[in-house]
C-alpha positions in Angstrom: -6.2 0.2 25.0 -7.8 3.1 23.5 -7.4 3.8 19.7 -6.2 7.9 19.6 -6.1 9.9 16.9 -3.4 12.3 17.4 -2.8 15.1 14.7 0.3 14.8 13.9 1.1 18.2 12.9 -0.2 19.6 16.2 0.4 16.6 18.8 -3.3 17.1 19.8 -5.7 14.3 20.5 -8.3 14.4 18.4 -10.8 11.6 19.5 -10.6 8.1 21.3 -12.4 5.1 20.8 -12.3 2.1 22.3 -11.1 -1.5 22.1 -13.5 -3.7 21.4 -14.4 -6.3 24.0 -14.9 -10.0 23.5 -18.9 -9.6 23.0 -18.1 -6.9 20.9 -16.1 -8.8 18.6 -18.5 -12.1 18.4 -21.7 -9.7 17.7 -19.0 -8.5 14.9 -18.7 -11.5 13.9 -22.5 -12.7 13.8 -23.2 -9.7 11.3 -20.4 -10.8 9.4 -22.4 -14.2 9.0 -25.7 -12.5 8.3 -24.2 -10.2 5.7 -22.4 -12.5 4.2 -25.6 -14.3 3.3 -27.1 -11.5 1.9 -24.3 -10.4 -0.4 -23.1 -13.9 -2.0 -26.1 -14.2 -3.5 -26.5 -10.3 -4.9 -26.2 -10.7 -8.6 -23.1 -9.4 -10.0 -24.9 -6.3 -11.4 -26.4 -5.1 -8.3 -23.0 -5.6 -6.4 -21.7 -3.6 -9.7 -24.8 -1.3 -8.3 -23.1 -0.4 -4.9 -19.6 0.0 -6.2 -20.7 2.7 -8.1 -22.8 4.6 -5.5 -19.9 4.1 -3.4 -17.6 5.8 -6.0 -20.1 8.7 -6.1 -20.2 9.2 -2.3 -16.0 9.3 -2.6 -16.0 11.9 -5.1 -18.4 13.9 -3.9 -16.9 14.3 -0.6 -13.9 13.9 -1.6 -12.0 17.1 0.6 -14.1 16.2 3.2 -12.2 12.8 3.4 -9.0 14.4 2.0 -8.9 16.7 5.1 -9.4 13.9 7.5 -6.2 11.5 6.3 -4.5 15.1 6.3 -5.3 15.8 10.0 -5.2 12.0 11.6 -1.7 11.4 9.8 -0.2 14.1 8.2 0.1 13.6 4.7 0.0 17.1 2.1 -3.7 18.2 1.5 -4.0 17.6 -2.0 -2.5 14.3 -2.0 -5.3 13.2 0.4 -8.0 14.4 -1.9 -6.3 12.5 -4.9 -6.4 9.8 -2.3 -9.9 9.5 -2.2 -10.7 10.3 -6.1 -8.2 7.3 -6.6 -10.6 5.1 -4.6 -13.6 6.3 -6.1 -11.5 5.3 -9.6 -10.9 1.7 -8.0 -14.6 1.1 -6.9 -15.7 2.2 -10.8 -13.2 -0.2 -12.2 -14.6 -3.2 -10.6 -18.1 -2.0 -11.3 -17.4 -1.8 -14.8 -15.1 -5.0 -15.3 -16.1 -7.2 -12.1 -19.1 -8.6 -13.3 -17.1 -9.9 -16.8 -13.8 -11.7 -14.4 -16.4 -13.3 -12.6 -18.3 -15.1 -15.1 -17.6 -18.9 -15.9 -14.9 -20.2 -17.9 -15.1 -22.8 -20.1 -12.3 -25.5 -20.8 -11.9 -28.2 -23.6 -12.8 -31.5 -22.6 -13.4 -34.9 -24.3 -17.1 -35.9 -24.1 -18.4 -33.6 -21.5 -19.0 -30.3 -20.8 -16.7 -28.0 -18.1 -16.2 -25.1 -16.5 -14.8 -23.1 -13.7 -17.4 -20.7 -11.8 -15.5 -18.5 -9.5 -18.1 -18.3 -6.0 -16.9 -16.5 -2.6 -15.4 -17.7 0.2 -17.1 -15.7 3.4 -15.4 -13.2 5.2 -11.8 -11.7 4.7 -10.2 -10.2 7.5 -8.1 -6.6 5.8 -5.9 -5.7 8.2 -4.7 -2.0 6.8 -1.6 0.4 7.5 -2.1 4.0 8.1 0.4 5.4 5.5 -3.0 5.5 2.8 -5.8 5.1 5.2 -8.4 5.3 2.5 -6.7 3.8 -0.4 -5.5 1.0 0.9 -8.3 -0.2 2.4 -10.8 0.4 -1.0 -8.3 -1.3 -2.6 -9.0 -4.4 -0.8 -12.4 -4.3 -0.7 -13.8 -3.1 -4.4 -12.5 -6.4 -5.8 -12.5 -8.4 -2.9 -16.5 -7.5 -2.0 -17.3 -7.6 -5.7 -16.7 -11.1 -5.8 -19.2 -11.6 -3.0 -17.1 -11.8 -0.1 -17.6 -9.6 3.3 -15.1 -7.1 4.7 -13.9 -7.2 8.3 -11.4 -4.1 8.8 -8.6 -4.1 11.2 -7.4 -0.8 10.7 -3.9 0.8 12.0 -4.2 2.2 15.5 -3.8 5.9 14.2 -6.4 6.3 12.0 -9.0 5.4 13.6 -11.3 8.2 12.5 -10.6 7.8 8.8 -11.2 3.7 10.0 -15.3 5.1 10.8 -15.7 7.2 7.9 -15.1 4.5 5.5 -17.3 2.4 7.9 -20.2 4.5 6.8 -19.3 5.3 3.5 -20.2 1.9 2.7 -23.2 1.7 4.8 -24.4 4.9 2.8 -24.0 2.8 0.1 -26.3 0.7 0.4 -24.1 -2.5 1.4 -26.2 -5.3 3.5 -25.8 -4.9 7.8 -22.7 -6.1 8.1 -20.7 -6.4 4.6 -18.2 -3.8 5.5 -17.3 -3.3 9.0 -14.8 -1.5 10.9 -13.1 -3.6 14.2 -11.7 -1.8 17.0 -9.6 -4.9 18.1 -5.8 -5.5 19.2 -3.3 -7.1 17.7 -4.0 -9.9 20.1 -7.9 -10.5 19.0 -6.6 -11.5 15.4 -6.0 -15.5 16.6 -9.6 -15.9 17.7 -10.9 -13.9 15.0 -9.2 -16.3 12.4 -10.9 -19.1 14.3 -14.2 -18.0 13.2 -15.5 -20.2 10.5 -16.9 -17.3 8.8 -13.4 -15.4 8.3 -11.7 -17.8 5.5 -9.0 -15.0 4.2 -7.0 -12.2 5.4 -4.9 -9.7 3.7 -2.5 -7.4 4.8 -0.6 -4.6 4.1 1.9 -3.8 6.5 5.3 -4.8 8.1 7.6 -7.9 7.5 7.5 -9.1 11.2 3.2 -8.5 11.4 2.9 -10.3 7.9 4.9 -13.1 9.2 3.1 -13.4 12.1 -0.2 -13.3 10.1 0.9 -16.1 7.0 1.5 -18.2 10.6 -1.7 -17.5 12.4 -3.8 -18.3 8.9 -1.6 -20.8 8.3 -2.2 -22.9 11.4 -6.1 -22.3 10.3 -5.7 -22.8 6.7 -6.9 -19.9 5.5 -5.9 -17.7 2.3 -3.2 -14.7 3.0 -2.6 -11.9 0.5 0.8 -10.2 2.1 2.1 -6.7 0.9 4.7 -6.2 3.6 7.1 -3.2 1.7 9.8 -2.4 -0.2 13.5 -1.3 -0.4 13.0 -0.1 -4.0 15.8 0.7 -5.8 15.8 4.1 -8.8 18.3 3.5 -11.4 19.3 6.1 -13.9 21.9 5.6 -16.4 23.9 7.5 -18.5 21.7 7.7 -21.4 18.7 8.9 -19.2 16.8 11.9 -19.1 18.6 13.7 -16.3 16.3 16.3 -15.9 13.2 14.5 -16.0 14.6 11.5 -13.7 16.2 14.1 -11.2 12.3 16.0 -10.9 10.9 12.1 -10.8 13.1 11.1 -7.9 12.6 13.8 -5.3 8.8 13.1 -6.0 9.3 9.4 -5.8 11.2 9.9 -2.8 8.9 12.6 -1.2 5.7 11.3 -1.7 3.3 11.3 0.9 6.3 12.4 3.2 8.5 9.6 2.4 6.2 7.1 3.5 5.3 4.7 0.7 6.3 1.2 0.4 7.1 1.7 -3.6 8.7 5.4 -2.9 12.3 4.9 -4.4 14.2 4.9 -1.9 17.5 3.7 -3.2 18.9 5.8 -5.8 21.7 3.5 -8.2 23.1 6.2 -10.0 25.9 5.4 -12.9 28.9 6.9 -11.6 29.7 9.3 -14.9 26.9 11.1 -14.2 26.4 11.0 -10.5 28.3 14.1 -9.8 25.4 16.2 -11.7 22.7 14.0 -10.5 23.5 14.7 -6.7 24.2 17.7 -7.2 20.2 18.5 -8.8 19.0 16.1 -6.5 20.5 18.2 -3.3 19.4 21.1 -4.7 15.8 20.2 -5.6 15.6 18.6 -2.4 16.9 21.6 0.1 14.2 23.7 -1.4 11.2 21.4 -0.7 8.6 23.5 1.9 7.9 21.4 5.0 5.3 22.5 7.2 1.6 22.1 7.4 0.3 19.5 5.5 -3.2 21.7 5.1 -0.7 24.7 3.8 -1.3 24.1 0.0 2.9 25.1 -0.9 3.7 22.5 1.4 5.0 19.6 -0.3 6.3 17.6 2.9 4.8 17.3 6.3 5.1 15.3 9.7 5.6 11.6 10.1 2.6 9.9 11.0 3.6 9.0 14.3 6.2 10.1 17.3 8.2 7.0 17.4 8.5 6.7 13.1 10.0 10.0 13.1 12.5 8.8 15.8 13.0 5.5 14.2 14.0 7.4 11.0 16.6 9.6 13.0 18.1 6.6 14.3 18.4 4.6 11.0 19.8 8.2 9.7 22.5 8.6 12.4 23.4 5.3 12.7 24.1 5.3 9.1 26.1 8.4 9.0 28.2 7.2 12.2 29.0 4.1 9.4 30.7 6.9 6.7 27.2 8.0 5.0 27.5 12.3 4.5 24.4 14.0 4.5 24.4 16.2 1.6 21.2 18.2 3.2 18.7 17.7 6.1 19.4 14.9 8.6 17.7 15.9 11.5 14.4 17.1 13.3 13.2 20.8 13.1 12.7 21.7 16.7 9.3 22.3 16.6 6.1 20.8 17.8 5.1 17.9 15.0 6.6 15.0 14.0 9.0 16.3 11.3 11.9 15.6 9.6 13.5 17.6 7.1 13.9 16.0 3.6 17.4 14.5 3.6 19.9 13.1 1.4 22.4 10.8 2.1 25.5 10.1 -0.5 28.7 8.2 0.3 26.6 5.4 1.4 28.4 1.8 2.6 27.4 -1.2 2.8 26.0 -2.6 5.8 24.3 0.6 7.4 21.0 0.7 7.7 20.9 3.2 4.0 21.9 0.7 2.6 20.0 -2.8 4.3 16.6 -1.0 5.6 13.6 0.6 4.9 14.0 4.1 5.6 10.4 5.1 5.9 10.5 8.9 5.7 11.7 11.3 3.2 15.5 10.1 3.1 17.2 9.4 0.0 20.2 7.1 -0.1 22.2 7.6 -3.6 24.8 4.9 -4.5 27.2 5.2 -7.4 27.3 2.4 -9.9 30.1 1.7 -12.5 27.5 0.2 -15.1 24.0 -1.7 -15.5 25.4 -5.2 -14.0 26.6 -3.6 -11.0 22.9 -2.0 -11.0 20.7 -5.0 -11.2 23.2 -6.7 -8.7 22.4 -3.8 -6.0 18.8 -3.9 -6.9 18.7 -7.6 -6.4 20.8 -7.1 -2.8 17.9 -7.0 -0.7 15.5 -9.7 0.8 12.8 -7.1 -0.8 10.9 -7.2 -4.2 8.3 -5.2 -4.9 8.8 -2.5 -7.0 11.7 -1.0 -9.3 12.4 1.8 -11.5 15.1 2.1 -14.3 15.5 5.2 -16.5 17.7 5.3 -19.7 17.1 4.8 -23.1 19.1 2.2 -24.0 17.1 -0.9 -25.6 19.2 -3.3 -24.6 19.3 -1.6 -21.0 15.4 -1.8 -20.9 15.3 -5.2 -21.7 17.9 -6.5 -19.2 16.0 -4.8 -16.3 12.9 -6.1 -17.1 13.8 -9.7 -17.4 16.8 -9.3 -14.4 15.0 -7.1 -11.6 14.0 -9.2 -9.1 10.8 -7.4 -8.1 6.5 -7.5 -8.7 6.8 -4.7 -11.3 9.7 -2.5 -13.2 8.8 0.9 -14.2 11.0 2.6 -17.3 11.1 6.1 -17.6 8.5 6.5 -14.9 7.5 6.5 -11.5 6.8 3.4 -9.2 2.8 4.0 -8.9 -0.9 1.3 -8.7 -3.3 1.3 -10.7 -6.3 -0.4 -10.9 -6.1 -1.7 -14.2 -3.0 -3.8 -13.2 -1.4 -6.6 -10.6 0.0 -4.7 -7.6 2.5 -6.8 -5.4 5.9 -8.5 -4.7 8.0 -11.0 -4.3 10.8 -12.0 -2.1 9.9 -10.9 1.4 7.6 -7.8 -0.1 4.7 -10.5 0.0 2.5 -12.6 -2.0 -0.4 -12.5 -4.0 -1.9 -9.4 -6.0 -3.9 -6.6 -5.8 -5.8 -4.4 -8.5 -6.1 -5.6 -11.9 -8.0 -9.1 -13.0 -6.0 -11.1 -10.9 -7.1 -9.5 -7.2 -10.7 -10.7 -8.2 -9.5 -14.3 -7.8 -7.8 -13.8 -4.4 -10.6 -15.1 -2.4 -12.3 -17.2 -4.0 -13.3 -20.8 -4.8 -12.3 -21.6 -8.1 -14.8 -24.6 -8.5 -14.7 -26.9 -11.5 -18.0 -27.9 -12.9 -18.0 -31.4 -15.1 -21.1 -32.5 -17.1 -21.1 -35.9 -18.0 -22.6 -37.4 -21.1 -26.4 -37.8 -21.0 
C-alpha cells in the first residue's frame, strides 16, 4: 500500500511513496547495524556536535518545515513553525545537558570502588503519530540518539513527506549512514523488524489498541517499550479561580492544533456556582473562533488531519447528544471541501456517552458541573487515562489536594497542559509508560551497567 499525502484542507494528493519491500527493510536494517557502530562510540561532545547543527538547520528553515506539517495535516501555520523552533529547542537541550546525564555515577561501597556507566543499547524502533509530525519524532530522538543509540522511524501513514524531510535533516547534520532513518513499512513489518537483533527498544506515541499491540510484540522479544498512548484530560476550575484567564486558557487548550492533542483539555470540571458564567464565556469565545485555511494567518482552527477522524468525531458527537448532551455551539461539518469541523461545545453532558468515556480528538469541549473539589478529583480519576491534568483556583489547600490526588503523569495549576524539554513527559494508567524529555528520557534506552573494582 502506498503512503499518500493528502492535503487536508484541499483533499488533493500531494505525493505517494511506497511501501517498502522485504529487501528494502533488511538493507534498512544493515545500515542500522553499521551506523550503530559508528555512533556508540562518538564521544559525547561530538554527538553534542550534531545536535546542535541539527538545531541550526530547524531554525533556519524553520517555515519551510512549518508549511509542510501545515499542508500534509492541516494544523494553523504558525503553530507549525513553533513546531519546528520547539524541536530545534529540544535538540539544544540535550546538546547542552546530554553529555553531563551520561556521565558515570558513583555509589558508596565498602572496600571497593563502583559505578554505574550508562552505554546504548542499538537501535530503537519510534513509531510516530501525525498529530506533531516533527515534534514528536525530535523528541524521541535528541535524547534517545544522544545516548548513542540509532533511530529507525515508523512514521504515521499521512505524513509521509514531513517523515523525508526529517530523514534529511539529520543527514544534513552530519549523523553517520544510517543513524536516523525513515521506514516506509506497514503496520505488519513491525514483528520481523522487532526480531532484528539490532532493534532492542521501541517507543511509541499513538493509540491504546496500537500501544497494546506493540508492549505485546516487544514483549514476546524482550525488548524495552516507552508507550504515550493519550489522554482524556480533565480542566478543573473552581470558584476561587481566575475566570477570565482560565475561560481564554481553555478554548486554547481545547483548540490547539485543532483539537488534536493528547494533553488538549478536553474535559472541562467546572464548579457548579460558577458554571453558568463559565459556559456562557466559553460559548462565546468559542463561536467566534475563525476556521478555515490553516495557511490563512486569522485562522485559529483548521481541518482534521484525516477523512475518517473528522467522521469519527461526528459520530462520538452525535452519539453523545442522542444520550441528553446539548450543543451549546457547533456540532457538525461545514459543507465544504476539507475535513472540518466547527469548534463545538457540549454542556449537559451524562455519564456513559462517549463525552463523557472517550477521547474526542477534535476541537469538542465537554463541560461538566461539579458541586465541589472531591466531586472534581473523583471525575478526573473516572477514566482508564492518566496523563495529564489541569486545576485552576487559588485555594492552597485546593492546590495541594490535586497535586497529591490527580491520578495523572503531571498536574498543571493556573496553567496550560504543555512539554517541555526540561521536564518528564508521560502517563500513567492506560496513557502509557516510561518518560520523555527531561533527565529521565536519557535513561530510556539504555544499559545501566554497574562497574565494581575490587581491592588490589
Amino acid at each position: 500500500m502506498p503512503f499518500d499525502s493528502i492535503d487536508p484542507t484541499t483533499e488533493e494528493l500531494l505525493a505517494s511513496f511506497p511501501a517498502l519491500d522485504d529487501a528494502g527493510i533488511d538493507a534498512a536494517l544493515d545500515r542500522a547495524r553499521t551506523g550503530y557502530d559508528a555512533w556508540r562510540g562518538t564521544p559525547t561532545v561530538e554527538r553534542a556536535e550534531r545536535l546542535l547543527a541539527l538545531a541550526d538547520l530547524l531554525e533556519t528553515g524553520k517555515n519551510a518545515f512549518g508549511q509542510l506539517m501545515t499542508r500534509e495535516m492541516g494544523k494553523p501555520l504558525a503553530s507549525a513553525v513553533a513546531e519546528a523552533e520547539k524541536c530545534a529547542w529540544v535538540c539544544r537541550y540535550y546538546a547542552e545537558q546530554g553529555p553531563g546525564f551520561l556521565e558515570p555515577e558513583a555509589f558508596e561501597s565498602s572496600g571497593t570502588r563502583c559505578w554505574v556507566e550508562y552505554q546504548p543499547i542499538g537501535a530503537v524502533l519510534a513509531i510516530m503519530p501525525w498529530n506533531f509530525p516533527f515534534w514528536q519524532v525530535v523528541r524521541c530522538a535528541a535524547p534517545t540518539m544522544m545516548a548513542g543509540n540509532v533511530i529507525l522511524l515508523k512514521h504515521a501513514p499521512n505524513v509521509p513527506q514531513c517523515a523525508v524531510a526529517l530523514e534529511g535533516l539529520f543527514r544534513r547534520a552530519g549523523f553517520p549512514e544510517g543513524a536516523f532513518q525513515n521506514l516506509f513499512a506497514e503496520v505488519e513489518d513491525i514483528p520481523r523488524i522487532l526480531d532484528d537483533s539490532i532493534v532492542q527498544g521501541a517507543s511509541l506515541t499513538g493509540s491504546l489498541r496500537a500501544g497494546s499491540a506493540l508492549a505485546a510484540e516487544a514483549g514476546r522479544r524482550i525488548k524495552t517499550t516507552v508507550l504515550e498512548l493519550g489522554g482524556s484530560d480533565p480542566f478543573i476550575v473552581m470558584e476561587s479561580a481566575d475566570l477570565d484567564r482560565a475561560v481564554a486558557t481553555a478554548v486554547e487548550a481545547r483548540m490547539w492544533n485543532n483539537g488534536q492533542s493528547c494533553i488538549a483539555a478536553k474535559r472541562m470540571l467546572v464548579q457548579e456556582t460558577i458554571a453558568d458564567e463559565f459556559e456562557k464565556r466559553l460559548v462565546e469565545a468559542v463561536a467566534s473562533i475563525p476556521i478555515g485555511d490553516p495557511k490563512d494567518p486569522d485562522v485559529r482552527v483548521g481541518p482534521l488531519a484525516r477523512s475518517d477522524l473528522r467522521d469519527e468525531l461526528a459520530s462520538q458527537v452525535d452519539a453523545s447528544v442522542a444520550a441528553g448532551a446539548r450543543v451549546a455551539t457547533g456540532g457538525d461539518a461545514p459543507d465544504r471541501p476539507g475535513w472540518f469541523y466547527t469548534p463545538t461545545v457540549l454542556t449537559d453532558v451524562p455519564d456513559g456517552c462517549p463525552a463523557s468515556e472517550d477521547e474526542l480528538f477534535g476541537p469538542v469541549a465537554s463541560v461538566f458541573r461539579v458541586r465541589d473539589l472531591d466531586e472534581a478529583i473523583e471525575r478526573a480519576n473516572a477514566t482508564e487515562y492518566g496523563l495529564s491534568a489541569a486545576i485552576w483556583t487559588n485555594d492552597d489547600e485546593e492546590r495541594t489536594r490535586a497535586v497529591r490526588e490527580i491520578v495523572a503523569g503531571g498536574v498543571f495549576i493556573n496553567g496550560m497542559s504543555a512539554s517541555d524539554p526540561r521536564v518528564p513527559f508521560g502517563g500513567v494508567k492506560k496513557s502509557g509508560y516510561g518518560r520523555e524529555l527531561g533527565p529521565h528520557a536519557i535513561r530510556e534506552f539504555v544499559n545501566a551497567k554497574t562497574v565494581w573494582v575490587g581491592e588490589d
